[in-house]
Backbone atoms as SQL, in Angstrom:
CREATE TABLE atoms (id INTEGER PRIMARY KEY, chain TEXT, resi INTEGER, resn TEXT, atom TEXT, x REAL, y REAL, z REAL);
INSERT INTO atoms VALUES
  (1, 'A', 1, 'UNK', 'N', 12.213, 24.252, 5.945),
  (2, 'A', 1, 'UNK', 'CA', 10.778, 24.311, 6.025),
  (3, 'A', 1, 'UNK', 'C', 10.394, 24.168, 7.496),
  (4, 'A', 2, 'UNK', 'N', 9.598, 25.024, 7.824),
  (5, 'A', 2, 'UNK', 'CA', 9.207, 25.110, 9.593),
  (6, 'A', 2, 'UNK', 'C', 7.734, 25.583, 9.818),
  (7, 'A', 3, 'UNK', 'N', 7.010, 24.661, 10.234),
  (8, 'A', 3, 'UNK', 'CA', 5.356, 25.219, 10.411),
  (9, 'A', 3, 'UNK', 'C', 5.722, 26.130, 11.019),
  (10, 'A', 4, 'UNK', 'N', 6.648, 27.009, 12.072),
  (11, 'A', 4, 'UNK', 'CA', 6.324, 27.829, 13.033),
  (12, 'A', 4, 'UNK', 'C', 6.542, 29.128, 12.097),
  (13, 'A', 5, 'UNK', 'N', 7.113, 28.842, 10.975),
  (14, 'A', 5, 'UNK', 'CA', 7.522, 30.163, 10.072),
  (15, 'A', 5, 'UNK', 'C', 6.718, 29.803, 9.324),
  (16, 'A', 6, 'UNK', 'N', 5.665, 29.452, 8.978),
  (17, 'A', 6, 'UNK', 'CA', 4.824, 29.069, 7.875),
  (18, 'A', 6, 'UNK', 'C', 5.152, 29.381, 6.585),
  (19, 'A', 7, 'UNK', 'N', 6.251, 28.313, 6.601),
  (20, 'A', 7, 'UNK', 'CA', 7.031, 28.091, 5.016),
  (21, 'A', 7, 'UNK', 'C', 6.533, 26.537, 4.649),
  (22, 'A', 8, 'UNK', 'N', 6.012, 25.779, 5.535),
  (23, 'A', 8, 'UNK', 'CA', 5.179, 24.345, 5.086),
  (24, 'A', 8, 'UNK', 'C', 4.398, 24.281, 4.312),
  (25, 'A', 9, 'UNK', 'N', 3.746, 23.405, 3.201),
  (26, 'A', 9, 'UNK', 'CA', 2.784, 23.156, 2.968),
  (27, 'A', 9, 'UNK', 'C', 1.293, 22.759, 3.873),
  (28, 'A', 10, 'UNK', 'N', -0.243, 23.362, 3.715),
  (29, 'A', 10, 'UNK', 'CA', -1.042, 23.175, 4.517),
  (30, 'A', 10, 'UNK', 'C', -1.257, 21.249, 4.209),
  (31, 'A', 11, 'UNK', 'N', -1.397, 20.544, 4.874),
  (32, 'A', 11, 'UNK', 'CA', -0.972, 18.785, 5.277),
  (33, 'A', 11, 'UNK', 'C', -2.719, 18.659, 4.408),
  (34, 'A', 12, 'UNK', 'N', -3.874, 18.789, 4.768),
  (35, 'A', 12, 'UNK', 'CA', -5.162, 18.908, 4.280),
  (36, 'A', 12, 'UNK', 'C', -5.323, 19.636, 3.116),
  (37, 'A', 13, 'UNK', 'N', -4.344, 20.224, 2.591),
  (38, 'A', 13, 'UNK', 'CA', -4.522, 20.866, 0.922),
  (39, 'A', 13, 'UNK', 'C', -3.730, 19.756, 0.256),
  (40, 'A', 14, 'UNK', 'N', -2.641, 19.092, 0.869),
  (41, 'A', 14, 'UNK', 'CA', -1.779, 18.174, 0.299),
  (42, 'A', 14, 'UNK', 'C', -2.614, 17.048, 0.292),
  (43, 'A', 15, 'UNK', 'N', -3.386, 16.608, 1.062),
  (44, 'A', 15, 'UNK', 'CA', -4.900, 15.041, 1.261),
  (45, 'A', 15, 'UNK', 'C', -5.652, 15.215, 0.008),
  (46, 'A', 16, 'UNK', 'N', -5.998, 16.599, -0.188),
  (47, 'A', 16, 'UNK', 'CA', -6.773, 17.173, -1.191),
  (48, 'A', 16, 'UNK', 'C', -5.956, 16.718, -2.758),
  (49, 'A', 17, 'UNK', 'N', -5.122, 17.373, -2.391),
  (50, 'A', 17, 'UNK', 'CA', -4.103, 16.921, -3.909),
  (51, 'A', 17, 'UNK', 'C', -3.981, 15.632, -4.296),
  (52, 'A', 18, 'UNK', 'N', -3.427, 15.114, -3.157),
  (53, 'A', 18, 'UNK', 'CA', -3.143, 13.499, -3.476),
  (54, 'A', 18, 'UNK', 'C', -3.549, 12.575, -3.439),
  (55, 'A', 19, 'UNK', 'N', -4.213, 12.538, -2.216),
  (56, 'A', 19, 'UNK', 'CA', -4.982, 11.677, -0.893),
  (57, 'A', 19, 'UNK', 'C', -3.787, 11.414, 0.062),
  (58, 'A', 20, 'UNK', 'N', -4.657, 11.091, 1.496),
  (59, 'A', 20, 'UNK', 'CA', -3.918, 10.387, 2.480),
  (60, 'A', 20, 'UNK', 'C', -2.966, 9.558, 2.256),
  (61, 'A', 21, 'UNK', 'N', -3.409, 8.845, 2.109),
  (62, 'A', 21, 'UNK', 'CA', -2.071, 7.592, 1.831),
  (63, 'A', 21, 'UNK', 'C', -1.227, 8.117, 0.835),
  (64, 'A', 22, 'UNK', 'N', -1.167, 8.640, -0.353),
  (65, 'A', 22, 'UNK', 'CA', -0.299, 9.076, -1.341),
  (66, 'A', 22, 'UNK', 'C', 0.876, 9.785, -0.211),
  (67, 'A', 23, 'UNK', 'N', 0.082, 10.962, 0.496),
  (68, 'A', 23, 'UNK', 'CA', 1.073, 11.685, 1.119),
  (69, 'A', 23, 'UNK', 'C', 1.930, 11.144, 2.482),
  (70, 'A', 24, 'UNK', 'N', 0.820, 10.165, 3.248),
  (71, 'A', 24, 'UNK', 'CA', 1.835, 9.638, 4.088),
  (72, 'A', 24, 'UNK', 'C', 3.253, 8.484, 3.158),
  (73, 'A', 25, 'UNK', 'N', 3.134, 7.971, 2.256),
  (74, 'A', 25, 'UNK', 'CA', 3.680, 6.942, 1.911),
  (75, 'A', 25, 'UNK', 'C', 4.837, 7.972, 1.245),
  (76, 'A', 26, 'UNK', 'N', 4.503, 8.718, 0.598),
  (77, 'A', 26, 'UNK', 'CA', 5.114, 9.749, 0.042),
  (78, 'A', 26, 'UNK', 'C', 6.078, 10.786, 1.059),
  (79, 'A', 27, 'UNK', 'N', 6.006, 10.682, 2.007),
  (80, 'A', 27, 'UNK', 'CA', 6.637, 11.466, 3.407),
  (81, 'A', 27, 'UNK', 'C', 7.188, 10.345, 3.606),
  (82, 'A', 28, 'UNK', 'N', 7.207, 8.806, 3.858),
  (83, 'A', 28, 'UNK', 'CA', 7.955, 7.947, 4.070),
  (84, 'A', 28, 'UNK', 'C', 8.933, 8.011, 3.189),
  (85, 'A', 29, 'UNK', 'N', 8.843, 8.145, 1.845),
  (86, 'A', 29, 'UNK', 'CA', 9.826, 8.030, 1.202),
  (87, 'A', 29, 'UNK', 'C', 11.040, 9.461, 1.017),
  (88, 'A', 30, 'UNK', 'N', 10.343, 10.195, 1.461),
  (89, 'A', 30, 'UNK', 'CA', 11.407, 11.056, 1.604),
  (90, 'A', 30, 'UNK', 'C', 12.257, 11.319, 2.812),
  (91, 'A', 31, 'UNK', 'N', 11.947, 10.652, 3.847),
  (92, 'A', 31, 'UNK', 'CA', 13.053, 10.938, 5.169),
  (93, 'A', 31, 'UNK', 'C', 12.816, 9.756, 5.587),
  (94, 'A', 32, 'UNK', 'N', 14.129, 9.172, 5.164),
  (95, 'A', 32, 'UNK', 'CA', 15.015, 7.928, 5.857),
  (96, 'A', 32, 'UNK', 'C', 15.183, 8.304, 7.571),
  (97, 'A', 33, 'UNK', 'N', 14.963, 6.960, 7.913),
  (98, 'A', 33, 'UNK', 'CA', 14.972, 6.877, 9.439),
  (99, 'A', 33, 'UNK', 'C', 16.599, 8.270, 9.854),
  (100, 'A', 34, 'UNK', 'N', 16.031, 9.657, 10.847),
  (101, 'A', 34, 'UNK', 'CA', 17.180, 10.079, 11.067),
  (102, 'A', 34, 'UNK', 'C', 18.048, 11.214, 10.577),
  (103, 'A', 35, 'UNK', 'N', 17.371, 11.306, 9.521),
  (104, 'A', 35, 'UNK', 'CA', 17.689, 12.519, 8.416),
  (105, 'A', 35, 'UNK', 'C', 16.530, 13.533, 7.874),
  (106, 'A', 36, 'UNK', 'N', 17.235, 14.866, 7.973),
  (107, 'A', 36, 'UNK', 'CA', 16.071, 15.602, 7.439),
  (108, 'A', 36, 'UNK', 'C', 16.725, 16.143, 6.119),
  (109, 'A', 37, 'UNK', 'N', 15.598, 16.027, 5.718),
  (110, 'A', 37, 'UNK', 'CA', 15.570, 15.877, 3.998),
  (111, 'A', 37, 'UNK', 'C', 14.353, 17.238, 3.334),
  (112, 'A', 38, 'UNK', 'N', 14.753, 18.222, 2.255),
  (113, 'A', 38, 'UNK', 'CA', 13.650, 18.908, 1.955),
  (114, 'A', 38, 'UNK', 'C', 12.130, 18.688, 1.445),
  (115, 'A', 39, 'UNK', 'N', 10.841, 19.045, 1.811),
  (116, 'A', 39, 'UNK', 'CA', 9.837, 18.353, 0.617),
  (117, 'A', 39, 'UNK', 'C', 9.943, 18.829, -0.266),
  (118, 'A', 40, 'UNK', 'N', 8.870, 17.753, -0.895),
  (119, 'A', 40, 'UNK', 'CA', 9.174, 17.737, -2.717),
  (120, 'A', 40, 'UNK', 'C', 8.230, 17.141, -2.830),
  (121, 'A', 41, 'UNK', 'N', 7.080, 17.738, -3.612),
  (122, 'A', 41, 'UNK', 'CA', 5.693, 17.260, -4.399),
  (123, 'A', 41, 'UNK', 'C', 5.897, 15.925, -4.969),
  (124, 'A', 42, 'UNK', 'N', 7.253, 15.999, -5.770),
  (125, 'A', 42, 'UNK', 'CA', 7.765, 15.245, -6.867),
  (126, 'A', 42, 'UNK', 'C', 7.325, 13.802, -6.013),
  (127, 'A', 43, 'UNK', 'N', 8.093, 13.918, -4.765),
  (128, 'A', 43, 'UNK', 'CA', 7.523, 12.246, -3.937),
  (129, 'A', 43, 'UNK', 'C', 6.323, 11.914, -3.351),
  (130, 'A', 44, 'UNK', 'N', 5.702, 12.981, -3.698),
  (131, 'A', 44, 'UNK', 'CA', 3.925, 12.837, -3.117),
  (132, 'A', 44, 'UNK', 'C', 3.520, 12.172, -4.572),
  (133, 'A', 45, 'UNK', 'N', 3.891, 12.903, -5.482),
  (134, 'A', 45, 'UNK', 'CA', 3.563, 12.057, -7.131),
  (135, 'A', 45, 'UNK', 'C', 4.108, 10.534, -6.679),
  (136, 'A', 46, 'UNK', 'N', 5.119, 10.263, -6.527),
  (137, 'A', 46, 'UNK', 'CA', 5.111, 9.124, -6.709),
  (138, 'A', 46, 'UNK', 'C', 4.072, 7.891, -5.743),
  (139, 'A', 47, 'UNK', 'N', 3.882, 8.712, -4.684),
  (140, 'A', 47, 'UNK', 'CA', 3.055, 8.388, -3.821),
  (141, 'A', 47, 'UNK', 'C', 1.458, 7.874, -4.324),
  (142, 'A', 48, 'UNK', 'N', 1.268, 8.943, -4.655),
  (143, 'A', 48, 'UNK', 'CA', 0.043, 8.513, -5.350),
  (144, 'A', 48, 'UNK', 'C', -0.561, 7.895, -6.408),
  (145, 'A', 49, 'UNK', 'N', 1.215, 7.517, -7.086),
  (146, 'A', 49, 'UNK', 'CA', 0.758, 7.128, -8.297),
  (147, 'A', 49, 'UNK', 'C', 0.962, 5.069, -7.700),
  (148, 'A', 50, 'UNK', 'N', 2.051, 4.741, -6.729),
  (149, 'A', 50, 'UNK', 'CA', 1.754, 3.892, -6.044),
  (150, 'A', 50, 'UNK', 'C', 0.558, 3.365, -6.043),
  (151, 'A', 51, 'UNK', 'N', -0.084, 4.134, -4.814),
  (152, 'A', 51, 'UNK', 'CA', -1.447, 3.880, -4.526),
  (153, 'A', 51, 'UNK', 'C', -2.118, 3.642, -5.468),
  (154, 'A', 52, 'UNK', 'N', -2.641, 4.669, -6.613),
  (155, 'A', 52, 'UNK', 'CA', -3.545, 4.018, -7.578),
  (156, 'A', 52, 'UNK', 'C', -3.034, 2.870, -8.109),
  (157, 'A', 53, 'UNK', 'N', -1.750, 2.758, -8.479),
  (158, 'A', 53, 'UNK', 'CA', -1.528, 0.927, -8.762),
  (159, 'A', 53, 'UNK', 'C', -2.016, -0.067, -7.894),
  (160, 'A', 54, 'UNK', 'N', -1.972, 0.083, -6.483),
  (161, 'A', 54, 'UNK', 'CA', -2.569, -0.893, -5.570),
  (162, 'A', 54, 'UNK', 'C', -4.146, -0.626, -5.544),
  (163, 'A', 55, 'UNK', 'N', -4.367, 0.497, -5.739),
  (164, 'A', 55, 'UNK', 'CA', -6.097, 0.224, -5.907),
  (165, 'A', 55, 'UNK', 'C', -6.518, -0.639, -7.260),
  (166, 'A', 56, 'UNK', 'N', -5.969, -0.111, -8.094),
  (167, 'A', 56, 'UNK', 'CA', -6.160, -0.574, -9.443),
  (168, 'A', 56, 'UNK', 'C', -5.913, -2.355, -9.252),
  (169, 'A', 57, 'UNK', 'N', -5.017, -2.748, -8.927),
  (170, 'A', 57, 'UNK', 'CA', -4.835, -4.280, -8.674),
  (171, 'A', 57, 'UNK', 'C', -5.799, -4.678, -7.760),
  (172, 'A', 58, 'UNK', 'N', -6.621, -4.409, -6.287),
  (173, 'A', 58, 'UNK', 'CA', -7.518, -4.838, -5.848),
  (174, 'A', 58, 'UNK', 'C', -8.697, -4.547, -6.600),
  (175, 'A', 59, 'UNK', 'N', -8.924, -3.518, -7.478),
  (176, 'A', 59, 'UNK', 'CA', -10.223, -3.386, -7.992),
  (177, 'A', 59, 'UNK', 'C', -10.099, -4.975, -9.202),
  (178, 'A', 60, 'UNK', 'N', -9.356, -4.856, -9.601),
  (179, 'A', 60, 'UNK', 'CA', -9.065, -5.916, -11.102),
  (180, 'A', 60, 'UNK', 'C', -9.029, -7.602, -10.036),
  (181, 'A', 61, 'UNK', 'N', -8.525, -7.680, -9.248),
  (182, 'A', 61, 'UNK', 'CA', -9.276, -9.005, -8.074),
  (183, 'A', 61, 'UNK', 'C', -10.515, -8.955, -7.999),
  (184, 'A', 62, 'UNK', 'N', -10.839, -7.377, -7.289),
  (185, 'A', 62, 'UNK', 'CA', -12.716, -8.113, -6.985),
  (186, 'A', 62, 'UNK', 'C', -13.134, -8.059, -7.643),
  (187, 'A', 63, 'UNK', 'N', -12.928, -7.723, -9.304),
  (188, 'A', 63, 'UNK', 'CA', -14.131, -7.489, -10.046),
  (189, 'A', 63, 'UNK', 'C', -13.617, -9.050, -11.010),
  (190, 'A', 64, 'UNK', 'N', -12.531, -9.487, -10.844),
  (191, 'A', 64, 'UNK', 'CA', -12.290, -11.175, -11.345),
  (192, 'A', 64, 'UNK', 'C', -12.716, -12.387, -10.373),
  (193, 'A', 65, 'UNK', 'N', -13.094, -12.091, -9.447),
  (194, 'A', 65, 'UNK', 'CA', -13.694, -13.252, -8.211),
  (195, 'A', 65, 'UNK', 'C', -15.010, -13.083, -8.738),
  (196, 'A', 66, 'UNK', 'N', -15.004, -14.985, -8.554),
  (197, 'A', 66, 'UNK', 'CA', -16.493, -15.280, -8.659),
  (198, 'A', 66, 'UNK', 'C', -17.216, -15.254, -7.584),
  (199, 'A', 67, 'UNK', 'N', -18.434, -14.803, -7.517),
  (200, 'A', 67, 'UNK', 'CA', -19.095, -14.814, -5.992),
  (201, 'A', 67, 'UNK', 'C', -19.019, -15.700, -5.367),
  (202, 'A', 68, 'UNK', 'N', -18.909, -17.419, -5.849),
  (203, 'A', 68, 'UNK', 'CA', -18.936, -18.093, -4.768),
  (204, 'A', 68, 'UNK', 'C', -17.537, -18.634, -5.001),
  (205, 'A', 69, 'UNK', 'N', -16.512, -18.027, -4.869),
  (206, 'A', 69, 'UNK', 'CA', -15.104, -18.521, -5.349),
  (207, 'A', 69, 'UNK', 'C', -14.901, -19.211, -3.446),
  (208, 'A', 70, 'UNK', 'N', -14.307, -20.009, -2.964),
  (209, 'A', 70, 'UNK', 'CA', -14.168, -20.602, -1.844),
  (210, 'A', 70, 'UNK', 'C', -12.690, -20.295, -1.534),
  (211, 'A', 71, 'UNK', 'N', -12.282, -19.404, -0.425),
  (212, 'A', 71, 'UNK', 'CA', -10.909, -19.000, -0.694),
  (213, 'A', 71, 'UNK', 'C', -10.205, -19.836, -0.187),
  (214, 'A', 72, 'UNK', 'N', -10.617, -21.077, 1.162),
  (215, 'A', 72, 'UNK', 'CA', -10.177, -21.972, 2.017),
  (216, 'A', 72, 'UNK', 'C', -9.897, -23.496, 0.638),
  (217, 'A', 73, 'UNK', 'N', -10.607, -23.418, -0.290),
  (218, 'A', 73, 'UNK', 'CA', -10.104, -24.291, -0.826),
  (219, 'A', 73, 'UNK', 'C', -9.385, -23.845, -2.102),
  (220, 'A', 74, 'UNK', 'N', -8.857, -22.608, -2.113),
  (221, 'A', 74, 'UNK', 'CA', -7.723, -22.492, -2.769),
  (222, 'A', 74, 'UNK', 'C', -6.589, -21.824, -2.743),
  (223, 'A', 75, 'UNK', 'N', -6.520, -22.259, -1.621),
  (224, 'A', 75, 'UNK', 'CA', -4.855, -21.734, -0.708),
  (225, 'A', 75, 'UNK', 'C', -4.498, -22.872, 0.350),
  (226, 'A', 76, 'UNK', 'N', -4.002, -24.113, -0.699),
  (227, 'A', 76, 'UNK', 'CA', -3.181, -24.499, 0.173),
  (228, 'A', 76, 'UNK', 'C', -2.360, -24.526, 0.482),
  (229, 'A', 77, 'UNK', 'N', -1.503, -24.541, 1.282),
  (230, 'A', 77, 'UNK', 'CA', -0.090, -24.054, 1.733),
  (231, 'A', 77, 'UNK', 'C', 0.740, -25.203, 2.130),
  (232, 'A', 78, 'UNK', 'N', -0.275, -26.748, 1.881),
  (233, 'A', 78, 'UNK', 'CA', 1.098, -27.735, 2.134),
  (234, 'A', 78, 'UNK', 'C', 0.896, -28.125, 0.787),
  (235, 'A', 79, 'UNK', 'N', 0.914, -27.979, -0.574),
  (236, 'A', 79, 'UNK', 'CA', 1.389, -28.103, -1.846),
  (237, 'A', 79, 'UNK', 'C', 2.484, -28.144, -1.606),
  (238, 'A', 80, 'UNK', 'N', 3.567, -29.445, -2.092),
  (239, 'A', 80, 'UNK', 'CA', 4.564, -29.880, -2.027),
  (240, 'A', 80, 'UNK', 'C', 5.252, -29.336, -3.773),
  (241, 'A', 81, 'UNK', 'N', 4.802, -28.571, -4.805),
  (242, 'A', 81, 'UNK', 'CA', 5.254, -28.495, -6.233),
  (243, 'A', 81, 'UNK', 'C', 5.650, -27.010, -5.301),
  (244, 'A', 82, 'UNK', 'N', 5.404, -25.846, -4.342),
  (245, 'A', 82, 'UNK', 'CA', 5.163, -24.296, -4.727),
  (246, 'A', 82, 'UNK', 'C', 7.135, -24.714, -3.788),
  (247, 'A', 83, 'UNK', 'N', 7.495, -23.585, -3.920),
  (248, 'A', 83, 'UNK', 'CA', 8.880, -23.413, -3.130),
  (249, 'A', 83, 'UNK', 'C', 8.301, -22.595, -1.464),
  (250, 'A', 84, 'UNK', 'N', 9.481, -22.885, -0.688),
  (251, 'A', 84, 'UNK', 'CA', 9.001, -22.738, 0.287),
  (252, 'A', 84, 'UNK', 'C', 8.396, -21.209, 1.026),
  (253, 'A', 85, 'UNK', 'N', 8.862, -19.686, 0.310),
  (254, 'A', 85, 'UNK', 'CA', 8.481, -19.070, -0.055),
  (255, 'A', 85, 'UNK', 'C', 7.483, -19.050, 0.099),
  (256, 'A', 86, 'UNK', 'N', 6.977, -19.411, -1.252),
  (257, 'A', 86, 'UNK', 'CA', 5.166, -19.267, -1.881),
  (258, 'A', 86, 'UNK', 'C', 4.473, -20.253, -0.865),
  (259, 'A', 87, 'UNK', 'N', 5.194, -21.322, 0.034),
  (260, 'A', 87, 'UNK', 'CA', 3.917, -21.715, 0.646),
  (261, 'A', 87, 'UNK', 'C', 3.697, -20.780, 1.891),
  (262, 'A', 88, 'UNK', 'N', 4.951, -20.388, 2.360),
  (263, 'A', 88, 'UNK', 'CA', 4.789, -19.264, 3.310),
  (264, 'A', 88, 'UNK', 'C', 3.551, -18.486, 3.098),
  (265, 'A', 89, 'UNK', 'N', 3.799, -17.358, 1.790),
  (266, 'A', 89, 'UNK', 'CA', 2.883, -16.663, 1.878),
  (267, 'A', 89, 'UNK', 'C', 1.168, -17.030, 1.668),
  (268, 'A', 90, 'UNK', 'N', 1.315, -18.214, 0.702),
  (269, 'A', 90, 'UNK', 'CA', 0.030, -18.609, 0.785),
  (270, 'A', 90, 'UNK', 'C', -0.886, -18.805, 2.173),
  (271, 'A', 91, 'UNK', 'N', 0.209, -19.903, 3.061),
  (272, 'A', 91, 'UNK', 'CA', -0.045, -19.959, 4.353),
  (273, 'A', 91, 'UNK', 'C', -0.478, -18.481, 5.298),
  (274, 'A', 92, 'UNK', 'N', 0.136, -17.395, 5.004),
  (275, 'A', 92, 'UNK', 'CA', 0.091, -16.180, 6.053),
  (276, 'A', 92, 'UNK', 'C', -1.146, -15.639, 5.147),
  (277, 'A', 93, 'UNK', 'N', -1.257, -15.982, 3.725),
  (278, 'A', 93, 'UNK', 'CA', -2.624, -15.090, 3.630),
  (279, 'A', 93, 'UNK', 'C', -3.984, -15.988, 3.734),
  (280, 'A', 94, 'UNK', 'N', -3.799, -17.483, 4.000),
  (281, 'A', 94, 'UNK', 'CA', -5.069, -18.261, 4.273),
  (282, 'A', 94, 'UNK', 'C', -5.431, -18.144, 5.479),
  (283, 'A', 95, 'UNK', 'N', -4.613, -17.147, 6.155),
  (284, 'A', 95, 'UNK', 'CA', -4.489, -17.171, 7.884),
  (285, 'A', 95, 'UNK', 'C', -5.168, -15.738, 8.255),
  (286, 'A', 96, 'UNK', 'N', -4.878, -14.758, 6.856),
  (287, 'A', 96, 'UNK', 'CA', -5.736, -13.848, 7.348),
  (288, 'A', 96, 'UNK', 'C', -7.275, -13.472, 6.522),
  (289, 'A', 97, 'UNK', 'N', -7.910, -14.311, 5.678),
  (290, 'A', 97, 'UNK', 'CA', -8.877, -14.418, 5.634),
  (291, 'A', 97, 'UNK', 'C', -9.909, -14.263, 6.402),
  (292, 'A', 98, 'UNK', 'N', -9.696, -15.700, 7.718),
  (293, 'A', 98, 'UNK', 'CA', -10.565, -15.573, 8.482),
  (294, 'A', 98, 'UNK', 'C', -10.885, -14.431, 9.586),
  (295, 'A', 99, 'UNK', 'N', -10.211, -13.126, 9.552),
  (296, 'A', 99, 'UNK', 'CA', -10.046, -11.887, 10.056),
  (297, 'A', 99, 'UNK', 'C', -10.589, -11.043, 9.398),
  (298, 'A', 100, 'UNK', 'N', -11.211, -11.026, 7.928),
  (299, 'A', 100, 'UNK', 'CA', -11.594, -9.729, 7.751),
  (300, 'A', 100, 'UNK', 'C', -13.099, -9.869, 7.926);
């Protein structure tokens, strides 16, 4: 496949099909760091079907948060019951709260 022989797919008919992210995430998964590998729709599907799982899980959060849910008082990260793990991440996501 070679844009200069226009045997590619047009990249903006593929956005259209999938969306953005489907197709970049979907191009990640098909060429490992180093190797060229043929396309294949087949991994833009999976791409997108990704994505709608991660939309689908943030939509099912914001629409389960209560408006005045307080996120600073419920992420603490020196809970001595969680493994050290889970306080990690609790810790790295009480850290990026105050950023968005």
């Amino acid at each position: 496949m070679s844009k200069s022989l226009g045997n590619s797919p047009d990249p903006f008919d593929l956005f259209d099909e999938f969306g953005t992210d489907a197709v970049r995430f979907g191009i990640m998964l098909m060429a490992p760091q180093g190797l060229d590998v043929l396309f294949s729709k087949d991994r833009l599907e999976i791409g997108r079907n990704f994505m709608n799982k991660l939309w689908n899980a943030c939509r099912f959060i914001q629409l389960n948060l209560d408006e005045g849910w307080n996120l600073d008082a419920q992420l603490d990260h020196e809970n001595t019951d969680l493994e050290l793990p889970e306080r990690w991440f609790i810790s790295r996501l009480s850290n990026m709260f105050p950023r968005l």
